[in-house]
C-alpha positions, -999 to 999 in steps of 0.1 A, spaced: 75 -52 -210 48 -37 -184 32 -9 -183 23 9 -148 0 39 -135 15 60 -104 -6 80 -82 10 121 -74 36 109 -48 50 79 -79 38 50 -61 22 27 -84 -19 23 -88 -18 -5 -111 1 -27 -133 -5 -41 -171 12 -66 -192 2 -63 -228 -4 -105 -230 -31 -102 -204 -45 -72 -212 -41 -64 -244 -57 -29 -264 -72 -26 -225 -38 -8 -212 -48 30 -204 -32 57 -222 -14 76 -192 4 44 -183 35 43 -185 59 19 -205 83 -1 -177 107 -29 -180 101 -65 -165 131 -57 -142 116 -24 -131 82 -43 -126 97 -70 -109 117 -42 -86 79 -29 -73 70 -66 -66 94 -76 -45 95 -39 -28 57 -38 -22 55 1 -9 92 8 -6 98 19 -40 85 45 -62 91 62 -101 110 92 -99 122 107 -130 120 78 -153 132 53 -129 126 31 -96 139 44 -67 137 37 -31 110 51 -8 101 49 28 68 54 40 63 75 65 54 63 103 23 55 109 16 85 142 -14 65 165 -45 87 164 -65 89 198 -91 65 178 -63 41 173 -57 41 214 -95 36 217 -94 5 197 -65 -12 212 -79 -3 249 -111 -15 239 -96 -47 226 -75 -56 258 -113 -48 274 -131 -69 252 -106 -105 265 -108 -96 304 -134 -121 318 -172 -111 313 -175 -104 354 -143 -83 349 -154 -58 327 -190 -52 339 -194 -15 339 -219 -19 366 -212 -5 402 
């Protein structure tokens, strides 16, 4: 037996197992089978508590921000040769 904390969505926050942590579980988590645990291990991010049980979930895409192009443009920058990518005229 495990007990687990889910965040609003019912992804879990964290995970306790009364032989490691004893009178140290927090009252808001919520009792789960070693199965059930086991289910959120092996599905790191795809699965979720929904109405008493695991079910599956799939994140949504990650949408590239205009930051994100920065960074990867600055990155292909950053391995041309130092004479190449002098800014100076």
């Amino acid at each position: 037996m495990k007990f687990a904390l889910f965040d609003s969505n019912g992804l879990p926050t964290a995970f306790y197992a009364l032989d490691i942590h004893g009178d140290n579980i927090p009252a808001e988590a919520i009792q789960i089978e070693d199965g059930q645990w086991q289910d959120f291990i092996d599905n790191n991010g795809r699965r979720k508590w929904a109405d008493g049980v695991v079910v599956a979930y799939e994140p949504p895409p990650h949408v590239p921000t205009i930051s994100d192009y920065q960074s990867a443009i600055q990155a292909q920058w950053m391995k041309l040769p130092a004479a190449s990518n002098s800014m100076t005229a």
